[in-house]
C-alpha positions, -999 to +999 in steps of 0.1 A: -473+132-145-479+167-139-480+195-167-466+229-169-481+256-195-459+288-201-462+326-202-445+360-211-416+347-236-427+310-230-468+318-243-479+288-259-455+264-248-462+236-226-443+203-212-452+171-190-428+167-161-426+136-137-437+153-109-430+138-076-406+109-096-371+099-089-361+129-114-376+149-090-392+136-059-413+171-050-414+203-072-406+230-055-431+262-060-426+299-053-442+335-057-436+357-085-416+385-058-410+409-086-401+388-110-425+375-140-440+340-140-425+321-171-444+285-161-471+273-140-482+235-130-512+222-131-524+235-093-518+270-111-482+274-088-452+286-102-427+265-111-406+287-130-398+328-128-376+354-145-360+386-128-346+415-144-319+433-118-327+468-110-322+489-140-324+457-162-282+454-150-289+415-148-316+393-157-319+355-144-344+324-145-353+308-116-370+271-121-381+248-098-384+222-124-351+199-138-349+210-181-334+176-187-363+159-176-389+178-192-412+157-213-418+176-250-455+184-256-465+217-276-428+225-277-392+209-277-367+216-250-343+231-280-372+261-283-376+264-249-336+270-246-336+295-274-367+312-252-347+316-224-313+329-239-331+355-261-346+363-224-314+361-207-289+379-234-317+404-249-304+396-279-314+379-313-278+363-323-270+385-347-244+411-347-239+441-378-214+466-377-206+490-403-173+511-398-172+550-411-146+537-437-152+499-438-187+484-461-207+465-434-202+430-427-224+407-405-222+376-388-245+351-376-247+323-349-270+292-350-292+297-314-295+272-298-264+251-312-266+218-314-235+194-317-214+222-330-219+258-333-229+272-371-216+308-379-221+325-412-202+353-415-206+380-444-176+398-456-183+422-485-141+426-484-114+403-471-102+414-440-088+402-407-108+379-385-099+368-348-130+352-333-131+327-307-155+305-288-157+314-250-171+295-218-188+317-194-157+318-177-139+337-201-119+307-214-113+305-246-125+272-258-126+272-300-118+292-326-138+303-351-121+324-373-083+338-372-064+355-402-073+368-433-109+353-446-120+366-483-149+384-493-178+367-494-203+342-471-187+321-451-207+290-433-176+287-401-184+259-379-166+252-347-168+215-331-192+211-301-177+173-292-151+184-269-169+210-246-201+207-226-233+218-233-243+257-218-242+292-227-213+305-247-195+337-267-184+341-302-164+370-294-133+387-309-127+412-335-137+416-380-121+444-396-106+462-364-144+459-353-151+446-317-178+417-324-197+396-296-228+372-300-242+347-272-256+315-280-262+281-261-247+242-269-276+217-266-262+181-268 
């Protein structure tokens, strides 16, 4: 069993992986190249590095070692997920937009999901709604919200069981206002 201990956005956190194991067989290692080091073994190789494109136009995580097989230690996998999509969308999961004429409304996505995806979505109005729940393809998989929804706080959730788990977009429009939150399904 070999151990892997985090940096940068994954300080703190720390897993056991079955190094050179059926899962696995041999972990691969690699150099940092510009990128940061997010997790190093046990030898003190990296096993696992982020990259930011130039002008931050893309950012990406590299990792040598399989998630799914990563043994929970300091931290669970769901953390470690949440870790790498605030990373990888720069974002918190929250959207607010406030219109010159409109009162503000905001809306909220559970990050990571698990099972289904959890939305709260605050209306201070009622107003039209068309969100929907995208693949990374741009394929509309759910629906979260379409129509009229009344004022208030709404608790929306949309049905992981039929889709696979990854990175997904609430997207769509609230009051005339273009919305758009990223979040990942962990089964």
């Amino acid at each position: 069993m070999e151990n892997i201990v985090g940096f940068l956005m994954c300080a703190g956190m720390g897993f056991d992986y079955p190094y050179k194991s059926e899962a696995d067989n041999y972990v691969d290692f690699f150099t940092e190249d510009g990128g940061g080091l997010i997790f190093e073994s046990q030898e003190g190789l990296a096993r696992t590095g982020c990259y930011t494109g130039p002008s931050n136009n893309y950012r990406t995580i590299t990792s040598a070692v399989f998630f799914s097989v990563l043994e929970e230690n300091t931290t669970t996998r769901q953390e470690l997920m949440a870790a790498y999509m605030e990373f990888l969308t720069g974002g918190t999961g929250t959207a607010e937009q406030s219109g010159a004429a409109l009162p503000a409304f905001s809306i909220t996505a559970a990050n990571p999901a698990t099972d289904s995806f959890s939305v709260t979505l605050v209306l201070p109005v009622s107003t039209v709604c068309d969100l929907g729940l995208f693949d990374i393809t741009g394929r509309r998989v759910g629906t979260v919200a379409s129509g009229i929804v009344s004022s208030g706080t709404h608790n929306l959730m949309v049905s992981g069981a039929e889709i696979s788990s990854g990175a997904y977009m609430i997207s769509g429009t609230v009051a005339g206002e273009h919305v758009s939150l990223r979040t990942v399904l962990v089964k």
